[in-house]
MARGURO-184324 format. One record per atom (N, C-alpha, C, O): x, y, z. Coordinates in steps of 0.05 Angstrom, whole numbers, plus 5000, padded with zeros to 4 digits. Atoms other than C-alpha are relative to their C-alpha. Layout:
# residues N
XYZ;...
# end
This chain:
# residues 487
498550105023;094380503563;500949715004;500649574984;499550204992;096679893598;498349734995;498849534982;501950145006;090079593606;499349954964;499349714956;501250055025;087779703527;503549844988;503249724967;498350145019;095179393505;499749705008;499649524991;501350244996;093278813549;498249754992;498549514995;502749995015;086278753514;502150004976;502649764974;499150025028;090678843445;501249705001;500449524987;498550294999;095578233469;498849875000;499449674987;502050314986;090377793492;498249934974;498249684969;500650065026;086577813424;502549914974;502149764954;498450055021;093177803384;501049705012;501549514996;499850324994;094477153424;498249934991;498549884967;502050225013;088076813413;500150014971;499749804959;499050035027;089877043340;501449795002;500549565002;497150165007;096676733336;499249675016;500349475008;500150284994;093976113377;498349804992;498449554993;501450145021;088275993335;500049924976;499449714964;498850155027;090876083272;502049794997;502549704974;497250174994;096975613294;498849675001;499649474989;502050304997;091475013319;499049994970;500149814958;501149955019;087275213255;501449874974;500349694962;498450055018;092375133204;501649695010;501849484998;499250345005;095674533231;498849815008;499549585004;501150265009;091274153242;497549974979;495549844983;500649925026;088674343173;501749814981;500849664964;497550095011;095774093151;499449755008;498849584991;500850344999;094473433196;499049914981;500549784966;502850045015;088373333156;501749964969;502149744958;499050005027;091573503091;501749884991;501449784968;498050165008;097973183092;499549685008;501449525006;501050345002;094572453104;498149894973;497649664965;502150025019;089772533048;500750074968;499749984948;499549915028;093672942991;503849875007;504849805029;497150105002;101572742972;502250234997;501350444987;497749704997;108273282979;499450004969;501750054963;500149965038;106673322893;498250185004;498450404994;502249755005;099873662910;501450205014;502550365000;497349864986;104074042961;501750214985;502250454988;497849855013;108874212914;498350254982;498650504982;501849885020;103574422861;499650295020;500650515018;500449694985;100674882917;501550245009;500850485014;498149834984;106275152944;500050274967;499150504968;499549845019;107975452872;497050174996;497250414996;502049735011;101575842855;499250095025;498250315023;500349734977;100476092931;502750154999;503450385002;496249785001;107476362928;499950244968;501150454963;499749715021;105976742858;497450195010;497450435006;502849854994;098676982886;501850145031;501850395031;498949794988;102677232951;501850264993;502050445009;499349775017;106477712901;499550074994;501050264992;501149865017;101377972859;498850145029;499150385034;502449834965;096878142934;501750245003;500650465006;498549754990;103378612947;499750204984;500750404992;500749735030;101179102880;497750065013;497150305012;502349835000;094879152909;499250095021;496850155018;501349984975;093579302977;502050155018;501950385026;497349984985;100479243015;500650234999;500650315022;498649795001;103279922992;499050235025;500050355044;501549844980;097580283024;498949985029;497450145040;500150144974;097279893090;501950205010;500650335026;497949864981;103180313118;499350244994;498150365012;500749715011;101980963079;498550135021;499250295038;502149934984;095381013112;500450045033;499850255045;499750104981;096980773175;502950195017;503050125041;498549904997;103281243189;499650274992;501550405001;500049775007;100781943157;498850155022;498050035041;499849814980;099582523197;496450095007;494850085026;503549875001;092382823179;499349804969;500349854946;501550235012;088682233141;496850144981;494650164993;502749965013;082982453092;497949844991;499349644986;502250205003;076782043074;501549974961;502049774948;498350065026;080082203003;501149824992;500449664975;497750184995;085781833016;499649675003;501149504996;501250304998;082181173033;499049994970;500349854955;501650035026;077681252969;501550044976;500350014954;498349975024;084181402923;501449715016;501449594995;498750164991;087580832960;498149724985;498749574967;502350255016;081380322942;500050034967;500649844952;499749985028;081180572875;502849804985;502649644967;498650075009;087880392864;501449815007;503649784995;499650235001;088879772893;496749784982;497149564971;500250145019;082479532858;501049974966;501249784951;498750015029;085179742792;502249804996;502149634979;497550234997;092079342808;499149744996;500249594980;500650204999;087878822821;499349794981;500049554981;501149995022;084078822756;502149914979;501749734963;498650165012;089878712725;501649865005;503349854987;498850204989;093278222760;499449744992;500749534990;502550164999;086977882747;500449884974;500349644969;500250055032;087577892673;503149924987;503549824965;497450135006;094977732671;501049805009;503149705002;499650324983;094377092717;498949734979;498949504986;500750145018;091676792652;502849884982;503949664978;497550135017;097376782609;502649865022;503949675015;498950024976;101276722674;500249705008;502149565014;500450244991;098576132691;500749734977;501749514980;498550235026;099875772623;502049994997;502949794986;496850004996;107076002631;501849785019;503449605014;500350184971;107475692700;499849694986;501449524983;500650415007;104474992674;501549954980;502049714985;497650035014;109474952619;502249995012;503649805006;496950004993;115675122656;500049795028;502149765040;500250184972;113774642717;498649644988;498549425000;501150275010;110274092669;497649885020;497649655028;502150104983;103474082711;497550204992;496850425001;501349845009;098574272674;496850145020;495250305010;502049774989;093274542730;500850115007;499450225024;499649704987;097475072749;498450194979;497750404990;501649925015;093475322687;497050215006;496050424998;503150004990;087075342723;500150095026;498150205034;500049994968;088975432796;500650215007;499550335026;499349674994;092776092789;498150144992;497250235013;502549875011;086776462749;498049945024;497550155034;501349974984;081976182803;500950135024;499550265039;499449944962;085976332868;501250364995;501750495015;499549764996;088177062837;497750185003;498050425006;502749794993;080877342847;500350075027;499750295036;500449854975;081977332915;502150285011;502150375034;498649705006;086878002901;497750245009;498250405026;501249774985;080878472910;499949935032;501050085048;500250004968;079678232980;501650165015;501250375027;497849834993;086478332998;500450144996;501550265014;499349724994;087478902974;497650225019;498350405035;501949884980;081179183007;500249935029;499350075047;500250014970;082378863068;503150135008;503150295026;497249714994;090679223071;498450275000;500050405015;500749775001;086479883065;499050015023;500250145041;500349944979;082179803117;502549905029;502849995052;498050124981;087279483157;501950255012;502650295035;498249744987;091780143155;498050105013;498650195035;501349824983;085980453177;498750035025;497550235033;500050104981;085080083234;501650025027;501250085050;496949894984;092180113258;499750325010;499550415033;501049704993;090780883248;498650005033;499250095055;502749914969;084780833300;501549845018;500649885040;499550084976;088880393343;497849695005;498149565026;500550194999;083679773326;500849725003;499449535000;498950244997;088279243339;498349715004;498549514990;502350244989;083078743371;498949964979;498549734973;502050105016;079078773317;501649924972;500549764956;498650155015;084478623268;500549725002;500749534985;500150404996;085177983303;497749925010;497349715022;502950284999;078177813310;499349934968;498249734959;500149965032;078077923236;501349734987;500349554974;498250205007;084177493227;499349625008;499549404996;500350234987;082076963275;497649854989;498149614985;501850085016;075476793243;499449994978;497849814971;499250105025;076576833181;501549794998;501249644978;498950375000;080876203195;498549834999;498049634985;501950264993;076175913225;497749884979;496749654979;502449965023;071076013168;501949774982;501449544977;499650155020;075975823121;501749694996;501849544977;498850205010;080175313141;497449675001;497149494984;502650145007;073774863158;497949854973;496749644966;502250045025;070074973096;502749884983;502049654976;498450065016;076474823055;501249655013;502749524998;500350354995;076574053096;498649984991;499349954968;502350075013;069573943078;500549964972;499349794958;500150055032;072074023007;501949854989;501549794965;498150134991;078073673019;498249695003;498249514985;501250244996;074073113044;497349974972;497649734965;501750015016;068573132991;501649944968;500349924947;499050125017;074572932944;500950334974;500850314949;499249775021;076873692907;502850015013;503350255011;497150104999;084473512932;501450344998;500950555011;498249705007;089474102905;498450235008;499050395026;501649784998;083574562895;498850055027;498650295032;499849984969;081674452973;503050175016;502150325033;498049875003;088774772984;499550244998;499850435014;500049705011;086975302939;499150135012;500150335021;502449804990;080075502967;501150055021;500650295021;499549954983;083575553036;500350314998;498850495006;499249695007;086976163014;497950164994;497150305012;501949855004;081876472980;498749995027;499550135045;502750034980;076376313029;500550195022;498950365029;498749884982;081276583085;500550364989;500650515008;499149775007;082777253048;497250154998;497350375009;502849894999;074477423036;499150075025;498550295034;500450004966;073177223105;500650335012;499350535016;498749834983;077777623135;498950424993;498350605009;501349715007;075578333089;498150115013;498050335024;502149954992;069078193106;499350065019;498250275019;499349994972;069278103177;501550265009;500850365030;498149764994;074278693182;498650264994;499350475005;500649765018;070779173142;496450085022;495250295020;502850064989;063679003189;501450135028;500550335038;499849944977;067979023254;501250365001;500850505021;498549675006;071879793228;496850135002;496450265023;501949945010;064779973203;500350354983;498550534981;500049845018;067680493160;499149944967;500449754958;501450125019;063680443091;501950244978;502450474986;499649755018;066580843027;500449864973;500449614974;499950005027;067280772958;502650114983;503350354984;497349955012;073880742913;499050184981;496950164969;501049735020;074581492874;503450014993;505049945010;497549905001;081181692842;501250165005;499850344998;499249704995;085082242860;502349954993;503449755002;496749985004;092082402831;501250135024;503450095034;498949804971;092882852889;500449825023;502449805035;500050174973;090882382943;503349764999;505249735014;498650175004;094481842906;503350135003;505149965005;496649935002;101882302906;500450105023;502750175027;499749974969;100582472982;501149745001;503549765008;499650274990;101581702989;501849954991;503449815004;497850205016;106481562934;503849925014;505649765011;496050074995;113581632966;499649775021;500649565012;499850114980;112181263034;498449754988;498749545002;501850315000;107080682996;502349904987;503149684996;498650045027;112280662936;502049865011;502849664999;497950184985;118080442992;499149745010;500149525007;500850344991;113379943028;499849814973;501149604971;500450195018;111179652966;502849784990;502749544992;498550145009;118279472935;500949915028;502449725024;498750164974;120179273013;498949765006;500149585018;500550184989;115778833020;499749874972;499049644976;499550195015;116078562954;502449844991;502649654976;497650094992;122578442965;499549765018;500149535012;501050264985;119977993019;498749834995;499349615004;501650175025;115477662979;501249794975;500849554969;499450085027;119277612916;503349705013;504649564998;498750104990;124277222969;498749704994;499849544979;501650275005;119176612972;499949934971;500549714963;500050195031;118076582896;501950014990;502149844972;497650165008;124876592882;500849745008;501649574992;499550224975;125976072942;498649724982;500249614967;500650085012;121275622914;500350044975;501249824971;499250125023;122375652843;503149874995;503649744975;497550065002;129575512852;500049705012;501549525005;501250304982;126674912897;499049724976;499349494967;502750155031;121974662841;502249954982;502749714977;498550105018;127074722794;502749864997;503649784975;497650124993;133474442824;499849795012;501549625009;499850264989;130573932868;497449854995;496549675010;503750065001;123273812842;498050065015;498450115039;502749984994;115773892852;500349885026;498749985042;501050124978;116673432911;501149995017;500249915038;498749864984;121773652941;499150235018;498950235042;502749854992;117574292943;498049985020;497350155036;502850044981;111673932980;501649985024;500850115043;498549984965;116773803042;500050295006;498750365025;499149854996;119174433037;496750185013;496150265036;503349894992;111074723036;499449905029;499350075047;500550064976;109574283095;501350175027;500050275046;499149854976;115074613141;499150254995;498650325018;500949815005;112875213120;497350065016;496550245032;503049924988;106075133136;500249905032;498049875041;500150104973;108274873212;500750315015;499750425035;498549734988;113075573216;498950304987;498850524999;501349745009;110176093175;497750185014;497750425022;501749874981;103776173208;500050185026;498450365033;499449864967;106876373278;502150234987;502150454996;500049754999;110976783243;499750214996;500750405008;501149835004;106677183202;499250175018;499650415018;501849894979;102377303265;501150105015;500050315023;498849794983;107777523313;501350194984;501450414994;498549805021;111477893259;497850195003;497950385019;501349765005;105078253238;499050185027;498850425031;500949814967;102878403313;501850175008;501550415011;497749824990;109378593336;500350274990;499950485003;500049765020;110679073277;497850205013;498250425024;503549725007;102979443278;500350095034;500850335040;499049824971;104079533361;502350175002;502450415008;497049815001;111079743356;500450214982;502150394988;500449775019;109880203300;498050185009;498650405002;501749824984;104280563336;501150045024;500750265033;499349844975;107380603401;502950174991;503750365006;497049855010;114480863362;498950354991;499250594994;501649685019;110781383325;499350135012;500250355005;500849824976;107281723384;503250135008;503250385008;497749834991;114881933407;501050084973;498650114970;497849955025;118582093346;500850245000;502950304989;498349704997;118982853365;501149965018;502450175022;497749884970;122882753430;501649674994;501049434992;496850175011;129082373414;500049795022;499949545020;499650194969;129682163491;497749845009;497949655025;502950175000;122181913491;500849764992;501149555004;500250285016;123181473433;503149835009;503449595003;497350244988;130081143461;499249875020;499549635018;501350104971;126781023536;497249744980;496249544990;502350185014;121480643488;501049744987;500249504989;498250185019;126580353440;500549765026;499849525028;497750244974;130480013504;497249795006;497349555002;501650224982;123879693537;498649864981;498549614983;502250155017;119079533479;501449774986;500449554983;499450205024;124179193430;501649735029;501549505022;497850184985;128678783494;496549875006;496249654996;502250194990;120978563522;498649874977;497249664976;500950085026;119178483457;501249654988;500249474974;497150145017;125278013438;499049715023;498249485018;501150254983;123677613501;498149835000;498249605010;502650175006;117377373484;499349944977;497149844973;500750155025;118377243411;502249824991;501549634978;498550204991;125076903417;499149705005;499449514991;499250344992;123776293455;497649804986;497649564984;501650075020;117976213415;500949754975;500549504976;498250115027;121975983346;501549825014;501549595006;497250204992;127575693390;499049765002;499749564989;501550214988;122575263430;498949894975;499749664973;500250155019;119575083363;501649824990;500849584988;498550175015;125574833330;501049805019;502149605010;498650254989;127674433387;498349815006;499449645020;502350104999;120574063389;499549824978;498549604979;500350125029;120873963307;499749765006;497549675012;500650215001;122673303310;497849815012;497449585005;501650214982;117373053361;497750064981;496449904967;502549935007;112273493339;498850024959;496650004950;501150055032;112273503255;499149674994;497149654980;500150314999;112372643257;496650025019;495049845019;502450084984;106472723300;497950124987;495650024985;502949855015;102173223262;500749904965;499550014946;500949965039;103473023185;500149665002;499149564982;500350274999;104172243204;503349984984;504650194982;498250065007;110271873170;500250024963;498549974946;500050025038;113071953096;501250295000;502350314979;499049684992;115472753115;502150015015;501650165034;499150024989;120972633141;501750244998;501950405017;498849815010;125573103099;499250275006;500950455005;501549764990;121273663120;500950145023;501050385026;499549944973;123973553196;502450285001;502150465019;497749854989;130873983186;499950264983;501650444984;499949715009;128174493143;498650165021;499350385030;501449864983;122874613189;501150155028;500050365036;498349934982;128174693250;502050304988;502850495002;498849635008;131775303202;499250115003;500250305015;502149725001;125675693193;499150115022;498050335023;500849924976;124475723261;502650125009;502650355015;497549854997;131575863274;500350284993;501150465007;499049755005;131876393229;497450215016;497750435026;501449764989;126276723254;500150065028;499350275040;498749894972;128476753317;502150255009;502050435026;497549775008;135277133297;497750304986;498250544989;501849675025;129277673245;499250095019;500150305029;503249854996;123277793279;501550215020;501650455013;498949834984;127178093342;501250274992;500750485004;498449835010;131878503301;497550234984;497050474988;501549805014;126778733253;498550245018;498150465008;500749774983;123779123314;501050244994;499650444995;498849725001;128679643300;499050184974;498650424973;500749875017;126779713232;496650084995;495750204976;502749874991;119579833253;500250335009;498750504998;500549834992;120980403290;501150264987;500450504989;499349725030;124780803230;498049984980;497750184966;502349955018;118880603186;497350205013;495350275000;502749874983;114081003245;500750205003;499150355014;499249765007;118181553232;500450134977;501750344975;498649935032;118481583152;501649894992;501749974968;497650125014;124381193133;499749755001;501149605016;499850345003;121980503112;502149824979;502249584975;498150115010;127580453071;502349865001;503849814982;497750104986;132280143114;498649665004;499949455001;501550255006;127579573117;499949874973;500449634968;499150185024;127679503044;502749884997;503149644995;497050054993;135479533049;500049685005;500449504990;499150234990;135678983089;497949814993;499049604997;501350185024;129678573048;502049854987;502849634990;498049975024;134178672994;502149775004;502649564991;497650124995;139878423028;499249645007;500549445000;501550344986;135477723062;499849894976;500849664975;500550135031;133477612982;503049914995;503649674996;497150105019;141077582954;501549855020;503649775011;498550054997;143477283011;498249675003;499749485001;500450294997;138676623020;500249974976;502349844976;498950115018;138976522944;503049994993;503749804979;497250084999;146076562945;500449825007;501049674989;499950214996;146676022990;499049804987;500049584980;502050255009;141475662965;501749894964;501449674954;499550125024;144975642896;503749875007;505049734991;497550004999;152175612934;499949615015;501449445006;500850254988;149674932976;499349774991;499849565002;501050225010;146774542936;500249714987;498949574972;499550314999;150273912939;499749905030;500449675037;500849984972;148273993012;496849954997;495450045015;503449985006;140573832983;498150135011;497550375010;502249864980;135273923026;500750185025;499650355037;499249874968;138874123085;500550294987;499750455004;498749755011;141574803042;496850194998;496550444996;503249955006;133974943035;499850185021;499850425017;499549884972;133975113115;502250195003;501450425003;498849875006;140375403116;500950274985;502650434992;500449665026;139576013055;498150075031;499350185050;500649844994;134676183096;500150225040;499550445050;497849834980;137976323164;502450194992;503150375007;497749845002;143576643134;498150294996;498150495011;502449695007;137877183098;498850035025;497850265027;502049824967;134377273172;502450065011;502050245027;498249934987;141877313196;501050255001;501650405020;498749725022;144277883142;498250235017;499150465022;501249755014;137878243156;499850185038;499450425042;499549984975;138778203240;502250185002;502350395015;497249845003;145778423225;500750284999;502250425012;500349654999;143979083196;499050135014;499450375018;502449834970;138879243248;503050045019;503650275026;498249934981;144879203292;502550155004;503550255025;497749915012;150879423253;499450274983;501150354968;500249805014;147780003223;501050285021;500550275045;498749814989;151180663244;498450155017;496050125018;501649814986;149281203290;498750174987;496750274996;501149755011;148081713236;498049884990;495849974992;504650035004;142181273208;499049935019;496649915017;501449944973;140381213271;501249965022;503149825028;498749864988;140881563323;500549775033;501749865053;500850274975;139880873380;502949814996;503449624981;496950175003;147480653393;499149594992;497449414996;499650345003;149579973371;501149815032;501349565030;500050184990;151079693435;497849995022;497949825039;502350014990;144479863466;498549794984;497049644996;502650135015;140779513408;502049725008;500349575018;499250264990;145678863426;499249965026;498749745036;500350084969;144378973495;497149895009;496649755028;503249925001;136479053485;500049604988;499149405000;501250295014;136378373439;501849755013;500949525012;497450244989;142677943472;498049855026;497949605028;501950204975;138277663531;498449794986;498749554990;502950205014;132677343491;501449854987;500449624985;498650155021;137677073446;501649765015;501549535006;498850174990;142076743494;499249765027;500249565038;501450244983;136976503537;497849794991;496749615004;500950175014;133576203485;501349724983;500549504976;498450145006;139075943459;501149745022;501449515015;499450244978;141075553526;497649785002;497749535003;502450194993;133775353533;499449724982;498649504991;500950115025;132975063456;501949794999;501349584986;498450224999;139374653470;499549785026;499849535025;500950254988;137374293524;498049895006;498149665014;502750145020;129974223506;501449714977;500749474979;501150205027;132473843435;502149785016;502249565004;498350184988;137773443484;497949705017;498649485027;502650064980;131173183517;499849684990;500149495004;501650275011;128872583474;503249874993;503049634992;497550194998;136372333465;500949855025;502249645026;499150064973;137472263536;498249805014;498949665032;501350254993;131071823541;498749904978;496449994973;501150045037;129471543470;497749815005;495949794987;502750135003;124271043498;497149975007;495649785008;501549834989;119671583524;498950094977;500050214959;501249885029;112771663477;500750284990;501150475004;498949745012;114672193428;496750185009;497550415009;501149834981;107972563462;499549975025;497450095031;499449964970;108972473532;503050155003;503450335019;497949765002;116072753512;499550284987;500650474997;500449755008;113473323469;498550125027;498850365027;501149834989;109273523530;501850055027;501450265040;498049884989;114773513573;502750154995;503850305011;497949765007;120273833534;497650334997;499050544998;501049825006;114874393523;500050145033;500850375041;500449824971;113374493601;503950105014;504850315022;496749935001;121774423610;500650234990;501850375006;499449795008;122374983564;499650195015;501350355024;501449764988;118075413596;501250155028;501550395034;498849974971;121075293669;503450144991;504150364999;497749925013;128275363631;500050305001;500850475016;500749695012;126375963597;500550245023;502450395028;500149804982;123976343653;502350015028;502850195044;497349904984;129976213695;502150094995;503350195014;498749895025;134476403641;501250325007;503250445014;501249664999;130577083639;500850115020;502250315019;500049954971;130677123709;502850125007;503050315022;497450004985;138877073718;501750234979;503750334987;499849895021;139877473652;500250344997;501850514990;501449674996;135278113663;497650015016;495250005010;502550054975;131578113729;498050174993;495650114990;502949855013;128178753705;499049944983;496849934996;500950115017;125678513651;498249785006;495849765001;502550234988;122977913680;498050065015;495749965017;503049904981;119378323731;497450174994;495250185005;501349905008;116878743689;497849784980;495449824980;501350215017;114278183642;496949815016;494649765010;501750154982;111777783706;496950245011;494650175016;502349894996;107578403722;498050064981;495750114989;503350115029;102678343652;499149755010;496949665004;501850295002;101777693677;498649975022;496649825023;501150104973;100077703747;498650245006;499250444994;501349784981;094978153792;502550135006;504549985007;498150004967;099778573837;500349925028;502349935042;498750074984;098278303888;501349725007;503049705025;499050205008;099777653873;502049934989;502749694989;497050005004;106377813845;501850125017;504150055021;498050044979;108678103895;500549815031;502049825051;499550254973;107677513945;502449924975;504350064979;498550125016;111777193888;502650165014;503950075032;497149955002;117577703883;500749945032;502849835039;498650014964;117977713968;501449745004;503749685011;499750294998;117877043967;503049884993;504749795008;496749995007;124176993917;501850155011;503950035016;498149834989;127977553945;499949765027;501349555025;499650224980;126877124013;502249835000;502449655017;
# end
């Protein structure tokens, strides 16, 4: 089991480290050639096409992927009924789109949403097989799926970029990236079937898709509120900063988010009959878990400044301190949300919506309570909503679950506070010698972190670190190490 989770990490890295190169320096590319207006433009119709994708696909990604005895049915009522969703998503992105270019005063949102909502069947065909992947435990091949499909698309979408199609270069990314990825996925699963309806199949699925769906459209409907409140309070070009940091922080955290989740939800689910199983699991998976997605975000945001000025060139400046929230906040979520993984791997993904719910009302709150705080309130909403939704993971009672509250502080408090030490004296780095190139300093606050970090860890939660240090090393080579330290 060890070895194949190894083999799972090691592909979900080259995922998360290709799509991360892939995409920004996609963004390099993009943000020298197009202006934060096209930016802005894009940001608004990928943010309504990431909402409509959650009707068609999303619901049945977990369904599948979490049920007990799986029928070939069940896939072929699942396809059915995310292409139908699709179908009309398809046909309502018309008027949709002329809505849009009226209330934003740009008239190719017209044209851009209708083209970029075709790529809805993909996605939803590729969420289907995807649960059914997770099912089999294909992890690897989800991220070979993922990872080349980048590569396919963010490539072809320069080429077109450079050949002078601007916005719509943007667009095709997405699309291109969402086909890719089906395709590729659906070749490496090599399960073949055909969408059939079933009312039956379909009301096996309905309670458990029916929670994911509004959960994660809750998560969803977070961004197109986010941005339209953006768009419409501080303008279109405001927006394009805002898109930029986005596209520096989003990426890494889709990818550890979704990895984390689909491992942690399959290893949760295997215990769920023995109470004492799944706690001994709870304690190690989510605290080793927390450790290695923590310093991640932290180390990001204390880098921002070196590293956004260096990949989008000058004129983005405003971008720098949103980009440092989003990493923030996801530092405080992704960890926490662990917990609510492992009540969705037991049936109760509703505690996840809960706290959705709660991330939505509480970054627009801010966001509408701040806003003589301009841009900076932008960053801010959305730490408070990754704060709220950490909060409940931790503050929720024993009777919804049964994993005391000061284990789950105890489990996440390490990563947090040694990331926290690390990320402050990382961003202390380039003040203390300001006339040190901003990349000969980014590549030393990065190796600093790392050394930081792991001594942190080290003084924090020795087990933890040893156990961590042994994925990385042979044995026997770690234990010359530990002798060595004990020494």
């Amino acid at each position: 089991m060890q070895s194949r989770l190894l083999v799972w990490l090691g592909w979900s890295g080259a995922d998360t480290i290709g799509r991360l190169a892939l995409l920004t320096g996609g963004t390099i590319v993009f943000s020298r050639l197009l202006s934060p207006h096209d930016f802005g433009v894009t940001a608004i119709v990928l943010t309504v096409i990431n909402v409509a994708s959650v009707f068609v696909g999303t619901p049945f990604e977990e369904a599948l992927a979490q049920r007990r005895a799986l029928r070939r049915g069940h896939l072929r009522a699942a396809l059915a009924a995310s292409w139908g969703a699709g179908l009309a998503i398809a046909l309502l992105s018309v008027p949709l789109g002329a809505l849009f270019a009226g209330f934003y005063h740009e008239p190719d949102i017209a044209l851009l949403l209708p083209a970029c909502m075709a790529s809805v069947f993909f996605s939803g065909h590729a969420d289907v097989i995807t649960g059914l992947a997770r099912r089999l435990r294909r992890f690897s091949d989800i991220s070979i799926a993922s990872l080349f499909s980048h590569l396919i698309g963010v490539t072809l979408s320069l080429v077109l970029c450079a050949m002078g199609f601007g916005v719509w270069a943007l667009i095709a990314q997405r699309v291109l990236i969402v086909v890719f990825r089906a395709a590729i996925l659906q070749w490496r699963i090599g399960f073949w079937t055909l969408p059939k309806w079933s009312s039956r199949h379909i009301a096996e699925l309905r309670r458990y898709a029916g929670l994911s769906l509004v959960d994660r459209l809750a998560d969803n409907v977070t961004y197109l509120a986010f941005t339209g409140l953006i768009g419409a309070v501080y303008g279109v070009t405001t927006l394009g900063y805002v898109n930029i940091a986005m596209r520096l922080v989003e990426p890494i955290r889709g990818a550890i988010g979704g990895t984390s989740h689909n491992l942690a939800f399959s290893y949760f689910a295997s215990a769920q009959n023995d109470r004492v199983r799944l706690a001994a699991r709870l304690r190690k998976v989510i605290a080793e878990a927390a450790l290695a997605i923590a310093p991640v975000f932290v180390g990001l945001a204390a880098v921002t400044p070196l590293l956004l000025p260096l990949a989008v060139g000058p004129g983005w400046e405003p971008a720098i301190n949103i980009a440092v929230c989003l990493s923030l906040g996801s530092a405080i979520a992704l960890p926490a949300r662990l917990i609510y993984s492992a009540q969705a791997s037991g049936g109760r993904p509703e505690f996840s919506l809960i706290a959705n719910l709660a991330g939505v009302v509480g970054t627009l709150g801010l966001l509408l309570v701040a806003v003589d705080l301009g841009s900076l309130s932008v960053g801010l909403s959305r730490i408070f909503g990754d704060a709220l939704q950490a909060a409940m993971a931790l503050l929720m009672s024993r009777r919804l679950f049964f994993w005391p509250r000061r284990e789950r502080l105890a489990a996440l408090a390490p990563a947090w506070i040694a990331s926290g030490a690390m990320g402050a004296l990382v961003a202390l780095g380039p003040h203390l010698a300001p006339n040190v190139s901003p990349v000969i300093m980014l590549v030393i606050s990065v190796l600093a972190g790392v050394v930081l970090y792991a001594g942190f860890v080290s003084l924090l939660s020795k087990e933890a670190f040893n156990r961590i240090l042994g994925y990385l090393l042979p044995a026997r080579r770690r234990g010359q190490i530990l002798d060595a330290k004990d020494v």
